[in-house]
C-alpha positions in Angstrom: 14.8 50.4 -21.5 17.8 52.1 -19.6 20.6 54.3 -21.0 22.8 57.0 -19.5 21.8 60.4 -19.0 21.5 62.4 -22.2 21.4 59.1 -24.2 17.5 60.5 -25.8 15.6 57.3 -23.9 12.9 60.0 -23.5 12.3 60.6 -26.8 12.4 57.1 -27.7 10.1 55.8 -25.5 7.4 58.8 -26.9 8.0 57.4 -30.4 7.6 53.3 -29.0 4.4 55.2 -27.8 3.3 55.8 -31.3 3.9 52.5 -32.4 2.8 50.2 -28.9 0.3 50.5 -26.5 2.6 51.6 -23.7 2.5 53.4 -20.3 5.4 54.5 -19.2 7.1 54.0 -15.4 9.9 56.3 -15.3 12.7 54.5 -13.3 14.4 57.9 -12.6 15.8 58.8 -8.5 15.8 62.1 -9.6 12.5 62.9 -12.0 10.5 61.5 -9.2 10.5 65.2 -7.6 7.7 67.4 -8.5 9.1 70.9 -8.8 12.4 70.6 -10.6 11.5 69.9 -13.8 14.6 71.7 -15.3 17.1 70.6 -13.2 15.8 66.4 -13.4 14.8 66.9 -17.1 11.6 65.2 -16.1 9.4 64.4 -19.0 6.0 66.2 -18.7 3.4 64.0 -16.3 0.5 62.5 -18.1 -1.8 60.1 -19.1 0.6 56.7 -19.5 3.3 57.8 -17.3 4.2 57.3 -14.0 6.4 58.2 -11.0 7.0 61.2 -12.7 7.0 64.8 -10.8 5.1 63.2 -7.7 6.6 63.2 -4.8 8.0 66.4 -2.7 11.6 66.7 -2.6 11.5 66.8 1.1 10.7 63.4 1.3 13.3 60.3 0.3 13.0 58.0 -2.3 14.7 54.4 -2.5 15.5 51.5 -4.5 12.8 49.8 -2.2 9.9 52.8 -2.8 10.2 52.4 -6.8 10.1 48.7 -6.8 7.2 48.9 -4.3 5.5 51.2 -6.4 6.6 49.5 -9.7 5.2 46.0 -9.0 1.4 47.9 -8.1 1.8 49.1 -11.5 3.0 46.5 -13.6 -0.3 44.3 -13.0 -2.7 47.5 -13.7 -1.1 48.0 -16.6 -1.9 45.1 -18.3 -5.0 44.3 -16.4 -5.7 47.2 -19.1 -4.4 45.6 -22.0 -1.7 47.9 -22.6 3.0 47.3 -22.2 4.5 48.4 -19.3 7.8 50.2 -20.6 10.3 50.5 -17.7 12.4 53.4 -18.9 15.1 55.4 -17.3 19.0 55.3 -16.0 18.7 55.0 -12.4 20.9 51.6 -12.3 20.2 50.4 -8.8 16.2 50.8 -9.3 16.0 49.1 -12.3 18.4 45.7 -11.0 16.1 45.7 -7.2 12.9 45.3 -9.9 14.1 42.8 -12.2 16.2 40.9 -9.9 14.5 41.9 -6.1 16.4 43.4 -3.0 17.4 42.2 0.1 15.2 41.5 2.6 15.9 43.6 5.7 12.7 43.0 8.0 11.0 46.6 8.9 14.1 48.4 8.9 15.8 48.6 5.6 18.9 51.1 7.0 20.8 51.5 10.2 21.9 55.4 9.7 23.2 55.7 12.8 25.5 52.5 12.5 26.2 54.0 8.8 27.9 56.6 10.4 29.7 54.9 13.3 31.1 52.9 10.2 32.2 55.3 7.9 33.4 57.2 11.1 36.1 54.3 11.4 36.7 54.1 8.1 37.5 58.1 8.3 40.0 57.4 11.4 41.6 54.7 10.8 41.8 54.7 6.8 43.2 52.1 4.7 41.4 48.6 4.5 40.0 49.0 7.8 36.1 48.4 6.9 36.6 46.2 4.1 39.1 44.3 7.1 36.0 44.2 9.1 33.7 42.5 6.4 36.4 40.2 5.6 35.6 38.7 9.5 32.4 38.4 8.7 31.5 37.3 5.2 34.6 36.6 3.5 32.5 35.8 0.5 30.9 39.4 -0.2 34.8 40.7 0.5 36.3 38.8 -2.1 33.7 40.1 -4.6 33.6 43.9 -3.4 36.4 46.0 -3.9 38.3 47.6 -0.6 37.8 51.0 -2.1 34.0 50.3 -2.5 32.5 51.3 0.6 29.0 51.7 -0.4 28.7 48.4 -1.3 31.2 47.0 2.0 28.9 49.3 4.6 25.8 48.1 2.9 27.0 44.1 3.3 27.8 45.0 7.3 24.6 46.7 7.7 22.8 43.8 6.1 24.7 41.5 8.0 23.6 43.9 11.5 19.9 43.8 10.4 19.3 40.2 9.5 21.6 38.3 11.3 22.8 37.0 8.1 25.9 37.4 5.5 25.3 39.8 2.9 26.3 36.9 0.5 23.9 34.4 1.8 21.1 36.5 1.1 21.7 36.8 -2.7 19.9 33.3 -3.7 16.8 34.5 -1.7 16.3 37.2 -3.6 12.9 37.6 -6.3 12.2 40.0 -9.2 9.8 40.0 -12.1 12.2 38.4 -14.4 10.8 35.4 -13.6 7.6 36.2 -13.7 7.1 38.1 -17.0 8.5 38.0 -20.2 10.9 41.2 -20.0 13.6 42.4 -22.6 16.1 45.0 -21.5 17.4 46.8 -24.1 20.3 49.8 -23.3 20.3 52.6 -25.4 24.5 53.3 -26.1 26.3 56.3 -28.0 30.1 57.0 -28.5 31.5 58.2 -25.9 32.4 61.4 -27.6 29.0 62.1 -29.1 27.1 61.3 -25.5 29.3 64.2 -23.5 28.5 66.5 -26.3 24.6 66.0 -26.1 25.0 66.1 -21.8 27.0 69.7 -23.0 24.7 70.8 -25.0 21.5 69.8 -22.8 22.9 71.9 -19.9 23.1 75.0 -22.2 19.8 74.5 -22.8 18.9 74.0 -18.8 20.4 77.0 -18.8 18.3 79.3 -21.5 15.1 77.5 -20.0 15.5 78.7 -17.0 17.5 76.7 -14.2 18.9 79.6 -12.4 15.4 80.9 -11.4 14.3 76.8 -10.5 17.3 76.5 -8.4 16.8 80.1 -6.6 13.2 78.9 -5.9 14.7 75.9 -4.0 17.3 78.0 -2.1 15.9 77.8 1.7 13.5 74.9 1.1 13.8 71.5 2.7 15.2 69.0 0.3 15.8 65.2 1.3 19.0 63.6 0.7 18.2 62.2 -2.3 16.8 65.3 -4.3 19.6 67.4 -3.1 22.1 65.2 -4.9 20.4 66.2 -8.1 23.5 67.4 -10.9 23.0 70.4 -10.7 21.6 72.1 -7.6 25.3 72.3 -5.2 26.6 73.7 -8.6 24.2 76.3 -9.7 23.5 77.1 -5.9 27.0 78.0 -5.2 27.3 80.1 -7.8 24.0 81.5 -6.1 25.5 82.0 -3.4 28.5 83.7 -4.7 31.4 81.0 -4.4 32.2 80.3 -7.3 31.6 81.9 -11.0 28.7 81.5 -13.3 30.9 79.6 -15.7 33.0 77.6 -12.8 29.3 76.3 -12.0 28.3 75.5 -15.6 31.1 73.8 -16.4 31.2 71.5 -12.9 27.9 70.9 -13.6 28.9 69.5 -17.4 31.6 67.5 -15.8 29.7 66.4 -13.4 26.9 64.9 -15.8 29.7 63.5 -18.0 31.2 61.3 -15.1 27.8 60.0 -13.8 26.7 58.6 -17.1 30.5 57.3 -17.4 29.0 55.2 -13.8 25.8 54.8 -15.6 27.1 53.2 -18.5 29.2 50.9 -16.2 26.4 49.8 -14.7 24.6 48.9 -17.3 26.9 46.8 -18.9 27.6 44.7 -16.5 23.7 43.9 -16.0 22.9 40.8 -17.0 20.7 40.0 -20.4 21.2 43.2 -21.9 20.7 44.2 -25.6 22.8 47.3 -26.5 21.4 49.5 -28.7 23.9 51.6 -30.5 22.4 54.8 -31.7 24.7 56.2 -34.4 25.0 60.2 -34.8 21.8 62.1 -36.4 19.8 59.0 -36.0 16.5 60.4 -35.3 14.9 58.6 -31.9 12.0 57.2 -34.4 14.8 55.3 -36.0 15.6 54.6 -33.1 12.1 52.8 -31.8 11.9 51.3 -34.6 15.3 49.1 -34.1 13.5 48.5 -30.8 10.7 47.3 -31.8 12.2 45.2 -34.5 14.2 43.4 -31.7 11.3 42.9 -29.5 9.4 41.3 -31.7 12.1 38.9 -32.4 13.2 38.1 -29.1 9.2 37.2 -28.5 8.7 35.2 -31.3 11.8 33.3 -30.4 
């Protein structure tokens, strides 16, 4: 079950709880960090959830990690009878565990040729690295845009690690949707209605404390992934005394807003997805119990 940020997938998955015997992997870059509860939203850790609040923000976390993790899990979980519900909006995670990643041999990145790359790119602007896949695998640059240059340094680093064309590698790729019977469902407001909820969940960061969490995190190591947490560069340069107290709040709104604008993107161009449109004031049991309704319908079909 995925959704944007602020969509309420949190609280629908605790009602699915009440009605399934479900544990719970949280599919979440961000709510993987112990020690920022406020600023990731994280749910609280317990019995029935996991990869939640467990690792230290020092250290990275990857697409590769959580499937890793995710496919130890997924066999325990119903070695013990019970669903495993794959909940949570981090796009990327959720497509390398249903439909697998690339296989890179031991090294899965190439920073320094990252760099060299987006060094270019940076000098001689333009179409220049999308130019260079183009020599390369002509069939990943027709299908990535030249503006796109995660996805065009990605295919040339592929390409630099394996030997092979970014494109090439697609077909060779395996995730558990063969292997189980899985049902994606997306949990979708209007548009207008989500940004209010992402508004009014940041006030609410805000009276719960997120100040004094960010503070705490002022001089400590964070990897990159943790620091790109919404919320931390906004909050911490108002910290810091750049910017205004409600300069920061109100990037950190916007800021929320877009990414579930990518989020929402995403998602719906994922393949064998069910939206679920929650309408406004529908309470997240109504919610669960749509869900559930669907389930049970797409597995007696």
């Amino acid at each position: 079950m995925a959704g944007p940020t602020g969509s309420g997938k949190t609280d629908v998955a605790r009602e699915l709880s009440k009605r399934l015997p479900i544990e719970m992997i949280s599919c979440d870059s961000m709510q993987v960090y112990k020690g920022l509860p406020i600023v990731t939203q994280a749910p609280r850790a317990g019995a029935g959830l996991h990869l939640v609040s467990c690792l230290d923000p020092s250290r990275e976390f990857s697409a590769a990690a959580f499937r890793s993790k995710a496919l130890k899990l997924i066999p325990q979980i119903l070695e013990r009878g019970r669903i495993p519900l794959i909940c949570g909006g981090t796009g990327l995670y959720v497509r390398a565990l249903l439909d697998g990643l690339f296989e890179t041999g031991r090294r899965s990145r190439d920073e320094a040729f990252r760099k060299k790359l987006l060094a270019g790119q940076a000098a001689r602007g333009g179409t220049y690295l999308h130019d260079k896949l183009r020599a390369v695998d002509p069939a990943s640059a027709r299908r990535i845009h030249p503006n796109d240059l995660r996805r065009i340094v990605r295919a040339l680093e592929v390409r630099r690690l394996t030997g092979r064309c970014f494109s090439e590698q697609r077909p060779l790729r395996s995730g558990i949707r063969g292997k189980y019977d899985v049902s994606f469902f997306l949990i979708d407001r209007a548009r207008g209605e989500l940004y209010e909820r992402i508004d009014k969940r940041v006030e609410r960061m805000l009276r719960a404390g997120l100040l004094a969490e960010v503070r705490g995190l002022c001089g400590r190591p964070l990897s990159r992934t943790a620091s790109a947490a919404i919320g931390i560069r906004q909050i911490g340069e108002y910290l810091d005394g750049r910017i205004t107290k409600p300069e920061a709040v109100a990037g950190m709104k916007q800021s929320t807003r877009n990414y579930a604008k990518r989020q929402l993107s995403w998602f719906r161009h994922e393949k064998d997805v069910e939206p679920v449109r929650v309408a406004a004031g529908e309470k997240a049991a109504e919610t669960a119990e749509r869900i559930l309704s669907l389930w049970k319908k797409r597995s007696s079909s």
